[in-house]
N, C-alpha and C positions, 0 to 999 in steps of 0.2 A: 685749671688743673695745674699741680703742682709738679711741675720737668721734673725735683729732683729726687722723685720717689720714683721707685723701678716697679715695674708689674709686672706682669705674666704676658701680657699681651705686648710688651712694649711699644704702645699704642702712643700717640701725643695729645688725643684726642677723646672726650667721653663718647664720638660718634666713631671712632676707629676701637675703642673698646666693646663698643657694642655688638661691633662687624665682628670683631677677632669672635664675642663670646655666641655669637647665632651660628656661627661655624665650627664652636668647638668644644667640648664637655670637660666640664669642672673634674671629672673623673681621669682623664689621664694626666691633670698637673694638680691632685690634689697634694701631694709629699710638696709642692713648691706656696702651696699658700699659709697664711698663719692666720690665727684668731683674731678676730676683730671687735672691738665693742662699742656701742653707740645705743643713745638712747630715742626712742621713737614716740610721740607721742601724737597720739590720733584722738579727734573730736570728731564727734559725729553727734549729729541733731537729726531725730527723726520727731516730726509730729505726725497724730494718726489721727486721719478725717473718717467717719462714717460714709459707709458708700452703700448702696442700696444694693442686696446680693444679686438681680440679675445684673443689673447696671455691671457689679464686680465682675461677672461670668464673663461678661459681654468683652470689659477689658483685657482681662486673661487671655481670651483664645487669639480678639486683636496681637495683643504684646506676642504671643505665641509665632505667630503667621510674621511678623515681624524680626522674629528668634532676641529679643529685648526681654528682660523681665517686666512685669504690670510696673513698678516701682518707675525703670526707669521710662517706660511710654506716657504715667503720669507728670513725672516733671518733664518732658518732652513738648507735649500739649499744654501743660499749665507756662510754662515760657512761649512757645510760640502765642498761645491767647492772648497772655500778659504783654507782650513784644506789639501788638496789635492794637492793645488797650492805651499804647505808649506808656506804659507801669514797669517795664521791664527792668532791674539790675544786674 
């Protein structure tokens, strides 16, 4: 983190910034902040397996009882199996 820029929070820290910002709304020092820009660039790789629709039910209402989406109790399971198989990365 860069001391010799000033913030709103006068924090030293991105873990003292995080403090100051779960304690306080962007709304009462919004006339104190300025425009920012930055560019973001997101990959995402999804591949879709066939799954046999009770089979799919079956995981849904698991994932559900879990509060996870099916998405994420799938790669859950397929890591843990794989971690098992010693195949794991």
């Amino acid at each position: 983190m860069n001391v010799n820029k000033t913030s709103i929070s006068k924090a030293r820290s991105y873990q003292q910034i995080g403090e100051f910002w779960d304690s306080h709304d962007l709304n009462d020092y919004w006339e104190q902040s300025r425009p920012a820009d930055f560019d973001v660039e997101i990959r995402s790789d999804a591949i879709y397996w066939p799954v046999e629709t009770q089979l799919s039910a079956k995981l849904r209402s698991a994932a559900q009882r879990r509060g996870v989406s099916a998405e994420t109790l799938v790669n859950l399971w397929l890591q843990e199996k794989l971690s098992e198989q010693g195949t794991s990365h």
